[in-house]
MARFIKE-291228 format. One record per residue: residue in three letters; x, y, z of N, C-alpha, C in turn. Coordinates in pm, whole numbers, plus 50000, padded with zeros to 5 digits. Layout:
<pts>
ALAXYZXYZXYZ;...
</pts>
This chain:
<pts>
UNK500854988050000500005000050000500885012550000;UNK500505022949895501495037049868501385041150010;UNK502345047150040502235060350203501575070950161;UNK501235070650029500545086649968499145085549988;UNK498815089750102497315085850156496395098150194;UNK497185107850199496515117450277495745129850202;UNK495215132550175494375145450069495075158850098;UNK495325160750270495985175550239496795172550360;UNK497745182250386498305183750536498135195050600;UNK498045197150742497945210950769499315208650935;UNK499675221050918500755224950986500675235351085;UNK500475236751230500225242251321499155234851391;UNK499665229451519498165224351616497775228651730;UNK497945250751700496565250751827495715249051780;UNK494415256551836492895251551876492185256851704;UNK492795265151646492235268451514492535253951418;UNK493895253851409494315242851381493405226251327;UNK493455221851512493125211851574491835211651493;UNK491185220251511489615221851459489485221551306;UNK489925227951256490245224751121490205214351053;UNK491575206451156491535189251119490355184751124;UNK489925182751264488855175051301487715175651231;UNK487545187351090486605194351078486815184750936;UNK487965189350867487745180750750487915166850772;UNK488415159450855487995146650853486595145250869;UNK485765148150965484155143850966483405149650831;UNK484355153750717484265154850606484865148550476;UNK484935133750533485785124550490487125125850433;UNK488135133450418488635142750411490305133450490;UNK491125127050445492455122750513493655136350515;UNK493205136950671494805147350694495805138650756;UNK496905148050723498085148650777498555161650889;UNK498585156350997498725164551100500685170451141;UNK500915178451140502195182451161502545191851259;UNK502915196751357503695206051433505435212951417;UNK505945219751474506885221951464507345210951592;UNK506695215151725507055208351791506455192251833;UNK507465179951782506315169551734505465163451869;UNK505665167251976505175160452106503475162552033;UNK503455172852030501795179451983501225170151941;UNK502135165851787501245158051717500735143451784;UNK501755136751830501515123051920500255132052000;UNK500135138952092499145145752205497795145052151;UNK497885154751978496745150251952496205140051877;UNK496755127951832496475117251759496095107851898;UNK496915113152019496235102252128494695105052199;UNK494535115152179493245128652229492245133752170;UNK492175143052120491325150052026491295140751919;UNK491925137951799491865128651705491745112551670;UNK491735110951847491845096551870490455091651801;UNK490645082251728489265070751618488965079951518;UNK490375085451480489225093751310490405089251237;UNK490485092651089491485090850982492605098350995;UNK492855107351095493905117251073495605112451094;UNK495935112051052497425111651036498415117751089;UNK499705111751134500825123851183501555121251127;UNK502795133251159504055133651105504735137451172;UNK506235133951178506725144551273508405147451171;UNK508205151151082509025157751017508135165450885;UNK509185170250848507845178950721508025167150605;UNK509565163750558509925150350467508835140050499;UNK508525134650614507195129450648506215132050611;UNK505525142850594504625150750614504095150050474;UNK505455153550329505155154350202504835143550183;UNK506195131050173505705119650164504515112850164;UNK503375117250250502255109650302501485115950207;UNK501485127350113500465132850080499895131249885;UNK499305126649894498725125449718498875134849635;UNK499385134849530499495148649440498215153049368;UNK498255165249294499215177249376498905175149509;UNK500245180849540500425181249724499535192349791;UNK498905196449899498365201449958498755204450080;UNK499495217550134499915215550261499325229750276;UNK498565230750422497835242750448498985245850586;UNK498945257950600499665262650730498195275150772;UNK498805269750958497915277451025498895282651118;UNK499715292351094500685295351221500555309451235;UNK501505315151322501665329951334501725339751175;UNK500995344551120501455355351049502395361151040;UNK503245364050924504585372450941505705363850916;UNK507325366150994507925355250930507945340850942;UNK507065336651052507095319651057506685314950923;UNK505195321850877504865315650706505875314450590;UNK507105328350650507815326350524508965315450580;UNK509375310350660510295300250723509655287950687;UNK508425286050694507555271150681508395268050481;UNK507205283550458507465282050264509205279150238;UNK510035284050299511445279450250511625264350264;UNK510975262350352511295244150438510775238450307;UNK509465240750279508825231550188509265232950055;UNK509585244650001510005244549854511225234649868;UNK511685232349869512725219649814512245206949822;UNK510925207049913510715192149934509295190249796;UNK508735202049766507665200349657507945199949554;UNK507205195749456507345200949307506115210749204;UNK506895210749098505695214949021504265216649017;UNK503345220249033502015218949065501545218249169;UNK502655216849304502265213049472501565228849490;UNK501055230149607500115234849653500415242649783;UNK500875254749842501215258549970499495269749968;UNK499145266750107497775274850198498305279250342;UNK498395290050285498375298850428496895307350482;UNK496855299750591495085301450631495225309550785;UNK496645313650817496955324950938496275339750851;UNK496265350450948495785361250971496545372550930;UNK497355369750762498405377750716497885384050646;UNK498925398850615499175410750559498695405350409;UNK497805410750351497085404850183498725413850090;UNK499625420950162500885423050080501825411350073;UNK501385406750239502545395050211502015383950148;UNK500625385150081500345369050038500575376149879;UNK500775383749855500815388349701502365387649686;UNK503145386849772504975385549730504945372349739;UNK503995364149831504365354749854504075344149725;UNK502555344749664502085339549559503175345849450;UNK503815359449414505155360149319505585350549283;UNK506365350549423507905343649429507645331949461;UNK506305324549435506885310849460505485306349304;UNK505115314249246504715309049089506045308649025;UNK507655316049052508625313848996509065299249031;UNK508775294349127508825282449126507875271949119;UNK506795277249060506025267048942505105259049103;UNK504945270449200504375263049345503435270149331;UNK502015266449353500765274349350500705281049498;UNK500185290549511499965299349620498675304049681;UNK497915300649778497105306749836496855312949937;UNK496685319949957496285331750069495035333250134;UNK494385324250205492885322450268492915329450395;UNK491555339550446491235342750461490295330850532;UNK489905328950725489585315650800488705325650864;UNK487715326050883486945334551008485685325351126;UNK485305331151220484365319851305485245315151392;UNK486595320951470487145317151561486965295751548;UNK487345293651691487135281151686485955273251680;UNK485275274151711483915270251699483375268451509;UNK483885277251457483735283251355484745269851303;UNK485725267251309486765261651271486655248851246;UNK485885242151385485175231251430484195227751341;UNK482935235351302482065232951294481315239651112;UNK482555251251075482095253450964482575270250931;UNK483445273750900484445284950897483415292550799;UNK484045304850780483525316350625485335315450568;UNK485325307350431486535309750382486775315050285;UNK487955326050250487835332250158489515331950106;UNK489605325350022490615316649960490965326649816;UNK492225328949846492695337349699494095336949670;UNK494725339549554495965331949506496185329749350;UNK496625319449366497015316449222495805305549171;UNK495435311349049493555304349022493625286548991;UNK494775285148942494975272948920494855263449065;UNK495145267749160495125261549271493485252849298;UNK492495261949271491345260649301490755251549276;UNK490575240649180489925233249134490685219249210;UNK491725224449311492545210449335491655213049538;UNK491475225949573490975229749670489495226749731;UNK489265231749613487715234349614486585225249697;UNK486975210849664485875203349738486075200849863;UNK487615204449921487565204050077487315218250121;UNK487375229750081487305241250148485835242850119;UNK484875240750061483465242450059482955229650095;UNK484005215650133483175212150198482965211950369;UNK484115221750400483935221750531483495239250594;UNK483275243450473482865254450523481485260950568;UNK480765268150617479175270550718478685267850555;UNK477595261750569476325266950503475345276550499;UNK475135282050433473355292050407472655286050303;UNK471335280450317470585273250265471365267250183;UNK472175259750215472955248850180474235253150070;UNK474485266050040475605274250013476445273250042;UNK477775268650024478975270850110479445283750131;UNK479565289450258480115300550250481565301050250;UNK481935299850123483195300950050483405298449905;UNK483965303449829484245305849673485515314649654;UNK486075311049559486975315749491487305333549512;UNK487775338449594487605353849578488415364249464;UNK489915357349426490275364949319491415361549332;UNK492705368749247494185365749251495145369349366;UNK496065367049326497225363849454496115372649589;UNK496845384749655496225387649788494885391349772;UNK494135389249701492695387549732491805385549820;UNK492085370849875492015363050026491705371450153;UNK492755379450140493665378750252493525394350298;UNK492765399550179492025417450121490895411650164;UNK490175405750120488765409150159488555399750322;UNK489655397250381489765390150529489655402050570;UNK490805409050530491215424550642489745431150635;UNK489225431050526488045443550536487175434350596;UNK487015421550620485425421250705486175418750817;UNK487735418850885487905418151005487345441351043;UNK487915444450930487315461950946485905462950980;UNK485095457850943483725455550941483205450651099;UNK484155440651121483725436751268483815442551324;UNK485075453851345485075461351411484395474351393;UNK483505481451302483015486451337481585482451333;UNK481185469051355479955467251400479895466651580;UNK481155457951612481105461051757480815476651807;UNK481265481651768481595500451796480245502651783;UNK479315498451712477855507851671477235502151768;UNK477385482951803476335480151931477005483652068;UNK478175492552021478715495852183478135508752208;UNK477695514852121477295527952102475585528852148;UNK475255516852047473905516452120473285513952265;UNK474465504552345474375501952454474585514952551;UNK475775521752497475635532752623475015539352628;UNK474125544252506472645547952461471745544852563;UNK471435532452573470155525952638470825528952792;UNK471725524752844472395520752984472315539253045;UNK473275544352964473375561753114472465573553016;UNK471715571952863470525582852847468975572452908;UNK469175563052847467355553952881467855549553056;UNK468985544753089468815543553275468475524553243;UNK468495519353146467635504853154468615494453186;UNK468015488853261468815478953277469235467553202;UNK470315458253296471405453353170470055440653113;UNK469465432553228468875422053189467645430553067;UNK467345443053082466385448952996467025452852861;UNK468245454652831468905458752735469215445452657;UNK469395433852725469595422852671468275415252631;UNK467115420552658466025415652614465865426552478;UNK465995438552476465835445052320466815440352217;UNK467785434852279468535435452152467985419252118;UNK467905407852223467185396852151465715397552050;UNK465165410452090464045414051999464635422951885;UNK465385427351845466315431151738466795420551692;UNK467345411851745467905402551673466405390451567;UNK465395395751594464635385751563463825396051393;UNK464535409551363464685415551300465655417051183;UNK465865429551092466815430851003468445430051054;UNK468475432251200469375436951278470075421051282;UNK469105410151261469875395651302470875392451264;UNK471705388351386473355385151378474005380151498;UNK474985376951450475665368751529476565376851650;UNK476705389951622476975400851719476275405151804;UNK475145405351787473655410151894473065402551945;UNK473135390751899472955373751991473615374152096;UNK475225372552017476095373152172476085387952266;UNK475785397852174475905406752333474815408652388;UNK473625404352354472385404052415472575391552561;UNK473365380752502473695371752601474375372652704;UNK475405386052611476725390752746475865395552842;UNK474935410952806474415416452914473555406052999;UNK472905399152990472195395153080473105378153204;UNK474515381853159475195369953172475575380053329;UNK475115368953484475615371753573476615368353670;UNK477945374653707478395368653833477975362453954;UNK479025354753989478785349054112477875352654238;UNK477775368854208476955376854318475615380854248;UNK475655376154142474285380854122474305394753996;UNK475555397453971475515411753945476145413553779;UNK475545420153704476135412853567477605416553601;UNK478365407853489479565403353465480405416253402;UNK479625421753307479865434453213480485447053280;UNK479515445653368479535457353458481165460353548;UNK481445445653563482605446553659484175446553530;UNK484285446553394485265444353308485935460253263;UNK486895462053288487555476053228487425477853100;UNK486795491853075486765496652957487435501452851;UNK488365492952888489925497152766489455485952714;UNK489465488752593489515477652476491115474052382;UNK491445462252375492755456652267492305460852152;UNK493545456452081493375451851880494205448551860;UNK493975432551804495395427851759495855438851576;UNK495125447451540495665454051456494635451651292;UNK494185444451297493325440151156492215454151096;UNK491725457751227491175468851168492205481951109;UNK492865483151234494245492151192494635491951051;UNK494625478450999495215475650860494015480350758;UNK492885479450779491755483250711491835501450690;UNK492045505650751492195521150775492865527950702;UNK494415516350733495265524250672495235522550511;UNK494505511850464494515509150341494045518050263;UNK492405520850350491285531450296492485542050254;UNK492525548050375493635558650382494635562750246;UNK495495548450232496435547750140495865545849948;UNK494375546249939493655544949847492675553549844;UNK492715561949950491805575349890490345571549906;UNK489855559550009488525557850007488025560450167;UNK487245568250160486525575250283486065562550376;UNK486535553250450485575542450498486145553150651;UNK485525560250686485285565250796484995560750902;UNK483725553550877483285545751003484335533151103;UNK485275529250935485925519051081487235525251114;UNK487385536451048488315540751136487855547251254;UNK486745554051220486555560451376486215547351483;UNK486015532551469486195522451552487425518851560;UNK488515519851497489995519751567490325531751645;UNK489495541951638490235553151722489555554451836;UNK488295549451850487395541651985488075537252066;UNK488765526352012489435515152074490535523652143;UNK491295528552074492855540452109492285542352210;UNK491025554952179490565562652262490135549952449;UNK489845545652441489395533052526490405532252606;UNK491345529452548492555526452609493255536852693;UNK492665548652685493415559452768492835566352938;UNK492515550652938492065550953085492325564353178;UNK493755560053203493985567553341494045586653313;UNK493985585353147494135601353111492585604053112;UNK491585594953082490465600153111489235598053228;UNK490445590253322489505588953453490135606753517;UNK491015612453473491795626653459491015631353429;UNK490665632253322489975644253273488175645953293;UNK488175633453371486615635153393486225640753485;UNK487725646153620487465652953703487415666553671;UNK488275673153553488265688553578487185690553396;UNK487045685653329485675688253191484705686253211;UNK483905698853209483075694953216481815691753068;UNK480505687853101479665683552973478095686453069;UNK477495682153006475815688552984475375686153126;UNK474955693153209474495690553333473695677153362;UNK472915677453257472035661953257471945653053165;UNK472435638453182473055632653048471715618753094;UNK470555619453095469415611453076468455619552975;UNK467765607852925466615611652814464995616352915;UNK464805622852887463345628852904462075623752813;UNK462615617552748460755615652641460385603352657;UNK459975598252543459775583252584460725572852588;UNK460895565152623462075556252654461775548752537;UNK460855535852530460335530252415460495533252276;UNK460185546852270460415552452120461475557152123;UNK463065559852169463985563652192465075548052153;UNK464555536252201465365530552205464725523752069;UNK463665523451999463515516151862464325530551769;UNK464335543251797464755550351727466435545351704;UNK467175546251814468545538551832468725527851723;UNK467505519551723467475505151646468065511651551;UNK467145520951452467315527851328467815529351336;UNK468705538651423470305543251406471245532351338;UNK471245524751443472215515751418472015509051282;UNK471075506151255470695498551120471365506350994;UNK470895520650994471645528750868472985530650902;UNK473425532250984475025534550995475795521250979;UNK474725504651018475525497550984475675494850821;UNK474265499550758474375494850625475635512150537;UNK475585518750603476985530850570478165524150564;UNK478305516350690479925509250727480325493150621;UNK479115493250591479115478550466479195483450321;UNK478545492450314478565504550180480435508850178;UNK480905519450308482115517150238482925507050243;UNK483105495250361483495483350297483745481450168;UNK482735479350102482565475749946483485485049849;UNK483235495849890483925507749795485655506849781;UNK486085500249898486935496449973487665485349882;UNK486785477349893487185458349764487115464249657;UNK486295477949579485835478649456487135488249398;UNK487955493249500488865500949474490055495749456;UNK490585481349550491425474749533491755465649379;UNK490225464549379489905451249273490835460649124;UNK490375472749139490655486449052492145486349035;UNK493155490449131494345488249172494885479849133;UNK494665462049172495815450649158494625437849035;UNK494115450548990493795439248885493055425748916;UNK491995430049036491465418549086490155411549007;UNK489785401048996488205400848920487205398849072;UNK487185409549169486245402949266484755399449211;UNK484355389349305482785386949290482145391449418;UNK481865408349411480925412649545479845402849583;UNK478745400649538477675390949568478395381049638;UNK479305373549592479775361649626480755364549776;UNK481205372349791481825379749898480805379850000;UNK479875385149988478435390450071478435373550144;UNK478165365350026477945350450053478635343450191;UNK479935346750131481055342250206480895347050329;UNK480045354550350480035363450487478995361350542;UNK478155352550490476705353550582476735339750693;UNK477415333850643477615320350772479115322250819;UNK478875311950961480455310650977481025319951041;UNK481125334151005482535342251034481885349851157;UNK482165359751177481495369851299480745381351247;UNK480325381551137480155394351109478655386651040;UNK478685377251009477205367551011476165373351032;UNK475515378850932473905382150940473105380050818;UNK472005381050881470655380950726470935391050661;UNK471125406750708471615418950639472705414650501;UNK473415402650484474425402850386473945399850305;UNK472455390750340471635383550228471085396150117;UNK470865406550138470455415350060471455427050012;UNK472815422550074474105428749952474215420149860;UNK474415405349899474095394549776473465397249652;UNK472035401349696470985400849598471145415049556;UNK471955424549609472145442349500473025439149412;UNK474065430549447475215425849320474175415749246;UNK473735407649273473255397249169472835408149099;UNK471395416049117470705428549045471575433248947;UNK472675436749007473255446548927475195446348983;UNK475495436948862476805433848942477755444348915;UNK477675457848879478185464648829477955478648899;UNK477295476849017476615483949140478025495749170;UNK477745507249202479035515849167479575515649327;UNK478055515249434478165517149593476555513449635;UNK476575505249741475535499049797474335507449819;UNK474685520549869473485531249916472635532849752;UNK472835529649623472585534849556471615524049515;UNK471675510449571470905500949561468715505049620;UNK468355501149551467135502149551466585499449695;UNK466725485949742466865484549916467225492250017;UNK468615497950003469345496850057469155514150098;UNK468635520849957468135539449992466945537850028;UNK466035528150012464745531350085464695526450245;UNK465365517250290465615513050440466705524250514;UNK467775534250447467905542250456467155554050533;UNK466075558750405465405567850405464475565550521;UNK463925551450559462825550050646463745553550778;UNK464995551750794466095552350925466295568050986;UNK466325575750858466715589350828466505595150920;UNK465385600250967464825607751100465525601551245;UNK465385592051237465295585451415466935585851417;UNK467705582751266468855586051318469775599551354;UNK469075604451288469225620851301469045628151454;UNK467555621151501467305624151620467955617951762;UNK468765608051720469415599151797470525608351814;UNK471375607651721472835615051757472105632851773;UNK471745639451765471545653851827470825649751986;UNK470205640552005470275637152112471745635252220;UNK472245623552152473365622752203474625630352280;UNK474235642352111475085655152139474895660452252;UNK473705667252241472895670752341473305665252496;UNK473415655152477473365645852638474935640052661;UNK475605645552613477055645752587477635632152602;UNK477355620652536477305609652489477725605952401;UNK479175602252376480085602252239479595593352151;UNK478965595352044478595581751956479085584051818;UNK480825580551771481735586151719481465578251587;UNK481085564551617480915554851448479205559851401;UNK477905562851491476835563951450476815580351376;UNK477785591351429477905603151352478845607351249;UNK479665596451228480715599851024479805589451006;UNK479095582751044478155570250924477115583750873;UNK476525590650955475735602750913476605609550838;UNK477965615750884478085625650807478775622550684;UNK478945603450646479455604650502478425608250385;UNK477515599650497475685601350389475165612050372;UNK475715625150389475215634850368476375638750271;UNK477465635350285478595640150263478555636450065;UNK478075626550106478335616949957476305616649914;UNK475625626749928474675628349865475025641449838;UNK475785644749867476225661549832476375665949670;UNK475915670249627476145674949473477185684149518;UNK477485692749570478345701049604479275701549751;UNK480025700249769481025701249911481935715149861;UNK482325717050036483315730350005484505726249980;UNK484565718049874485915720849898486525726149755;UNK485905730449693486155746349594487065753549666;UNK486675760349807487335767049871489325757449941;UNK488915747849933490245739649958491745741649846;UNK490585742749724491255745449643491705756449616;UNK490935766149629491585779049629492855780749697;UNK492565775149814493365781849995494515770549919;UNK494625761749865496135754549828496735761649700;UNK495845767349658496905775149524497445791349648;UNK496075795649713496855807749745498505805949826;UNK497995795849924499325794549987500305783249928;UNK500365776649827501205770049761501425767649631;UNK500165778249572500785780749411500075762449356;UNK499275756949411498795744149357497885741349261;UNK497415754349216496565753849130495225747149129;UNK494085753149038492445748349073492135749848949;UNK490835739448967490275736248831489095742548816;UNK488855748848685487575758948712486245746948604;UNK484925752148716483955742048714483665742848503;UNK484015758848436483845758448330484655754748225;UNK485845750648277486845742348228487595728548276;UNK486915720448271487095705148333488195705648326;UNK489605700448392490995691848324491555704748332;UNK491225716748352492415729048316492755731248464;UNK493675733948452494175732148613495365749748583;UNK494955756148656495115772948641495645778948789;UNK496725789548789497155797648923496475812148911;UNK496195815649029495625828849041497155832549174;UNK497435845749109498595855549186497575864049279;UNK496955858249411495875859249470496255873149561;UNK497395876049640497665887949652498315898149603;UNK498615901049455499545909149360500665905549357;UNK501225904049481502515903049490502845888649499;UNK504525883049476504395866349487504785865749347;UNK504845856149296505055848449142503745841449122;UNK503915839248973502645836248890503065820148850;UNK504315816448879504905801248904504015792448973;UNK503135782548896502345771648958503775758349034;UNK502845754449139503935741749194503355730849150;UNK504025720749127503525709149100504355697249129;UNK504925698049230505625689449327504935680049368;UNK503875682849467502915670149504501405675949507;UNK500835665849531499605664549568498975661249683;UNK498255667749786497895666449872496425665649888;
</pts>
């Protein structure tokens, strides 16, 4: 009997890992299990994997050996240079047509050098994109797999078959070339984060303007969740709030309000940033987070600033907190709108063929950002796959428009009651911003030629780009050094 038994290998065995395995074997599916350090692998072939098909190794020469061509070896390790230490190990031991998957939480730059430089060596490259934590991992991931296209058809029936379903959909497909993957990972890890930010927003909403309590706050949002709002974010924090300590007293209540980031949104930001696309909203949820973190400067400053003498709501509570709903609903469908603009700009850039609809897909099971809401970005790309930006979708401006008021009245509330709600007001002010037929910034232009000679384009001459010698004196010398 050949030793070439195994369909794929995967390399790293923590708990993402582990799950993974376990996941494609009960998907008939023969792995090959590998570690760096081999105790692991014996640990889990005696444990977790004990009575299934899975396989060990404890060398990587092992590891190839065991595996059927093309070879298939997925890595799940640290991001950064361990992936590129694994890829050196293995190129000498593969050949032609073999197969390297990196399914860690990397830079979509480094999976685009990485897919380069190793199509020079005739090694296919993928860059996946794993979401749904462990559970997710276990039981049915959102994968979004991108690289070199040839890879795919050797992939395909294990990564959709272990990935979540929606009415029997795999949520996973092909997303596009080399860092593709690994691009549209970063933006719905951007996305998560600023969906957390909007139900954190709504909560302090309900908690110090409505006064309601936590077990009462966790009952609206389970009645939201049984709405457009349904997701896998408002499930669990509907569950958090009403989740109690030992004394009786929620759990929430007693956790410091500095928030981490391992950096994914960060990377979303800076991309927008570095591409000229307004996704506002999740940056102002990385600067939440910053902001969060500056505890001890603002347990400081809360003694000597002051803000509105009375920071509770006066009207109705009831209609205050379905108004909130609305809030949140249009600002989340703002923060998915620029998302998109976001992929549609990249795709623009590196020559990508994305499939938005199919993206949407990929996102509705499985990952964290999981809702019915994706089901109807799906269906604006199917409509019209050529969709320029989501708000412009037929759905998507009339659920808008019905939001319009209550969200309006929400944040001047807020203001009002001096209640920072930093992602629910640039989600407002892009939508005004970007229904604008006109913005000032005519005047931007002026104020950069006066003080730098940068020249402006007049509205009756498209493309002519002209200096005005704005105080007599000075030179009539345009600059054209940079652009700002």
């Amino acid at each position: 009997m050949s030793s070439e038994k195994a369909d794929i290998a995967l390399i790293g065995l923590a708990v993402m890992g582990q799950n993974l395995i376990l996941n494609m074997n009960d998907h008939g599916f023969v792995v090959c299990a590998y570690n760096r350090t081999t105790e692991k692998v014996d640990k889990f072939l005696k444990n977790e994997a004990k009575g299934t098909k899975v396989i060990g190794a404890h060398s990587l020469e092992e590891m190839v050996a065991k595996l059927k061509k093309p070879r298939r070896v997925m890595m799940l390790v640290k991001a950064g240079q361990a992936v590129d230490d694994f890829i050196d190990k293995l190129v000498p031991l593969l050949e032609s047509g073999d197969i390297i998957i990196d399914g860690g939480n990397s830079e979509y730059a480094d999976s685009r050098r990485r897919c380069a430089a190793l199509k020079e060596k005739e090694i296919l490259f993928v860059g996946s994109g794993v979401s749904g934590g462990e559970e997710g991992a276990r039981y049915g991931p959102s994968l979004m797999p991108g690289g070199a296209p040839e890879a795919w058809p050797h992939i395909k029936e294990i990564f959709q078959g272990i990935a979540a379903k929606v009415n029997e959909e795999p949520c996973c497909d092909w997303v596009g070339e080399d860092g593709a993957g690994h691009f549209v990972k970063m933006v719905h890890n951007g996305i998560e984060y600023g969906d957390m930010q909007l139900i954190c927003e709504a909560y302090q909403l309900m908690k110090d303007a409505l006064e309601l309590s936590h077990d009462d706050m966790s009952e609206v949002l389970a009645e939201w969740n049984k709405g457009e709002l349904d997701s896998f974010l408002i499930e669990i924090t509907s569950n958090i709030l009403k989740y109690k300590d030992t004394d009786g007293e929620p759990l929430i209540t007693k956790i410091q309000d500095a928030a981490g980031q391992k950096g994914t949104g960060k990377w979303t930001a800076i991309s927008a940033l570095e591409y000229g696309i307004p996704v506002t909203l999740i940056g102002e949820s990385v600067f939440a987070r910053c902001l969060s973190s500056l505890k001890d400067e603002r347990v400081e400053a809360s003694k000597v600033l002051q803000g509105p003498s009375n920071a509770t709501y006066q009207g109705d509570k009831k209609e205050f907190t379905e108004n909130i709903r609305k809030a949140l609903y249009a600002s989340k469908i703002v923060s998915y709108a620029q998302g998109f603009m976001l992929l549609r700009e990249a795709a623009k850039v590196f020559d990508w063929n994305l499939n938005y609809g199919g993206i949407a897909l990929m996102w509705r099971g499985g990952c964290i950002i999981r809702s019915v809401f994706l089901g109807n970005i799906k269906t604006a790309f199917d409509k019209n796959p050529k969709l320029s930006n989501l708000l412009l979708d037929e759905f998507f401006r009339d659920a808008i428009q019905d939001c319009q008021e209550s969200w309006r009245h929400v944040i001047a509330t807020a203001v009002n009651l001096g209640i920072p709600t930093p992602a629910f007001s640039t989600a407002l002010a892009f939508y005004d911003g970007f229904r604008s037929e006109r913005l000032p910034a005519n005047l931007i232009q002026a104020q950069r030629d006066y003080f730098g000679a940068h020249t402006y384009e007049l509205l009756s001459e498209p493309g002519k780009f002209i200096h005005t010698n704005w105080t007599g004196h000075g030179g009539n010398v345009s600059s054209t050094t940079y652009n700002a």
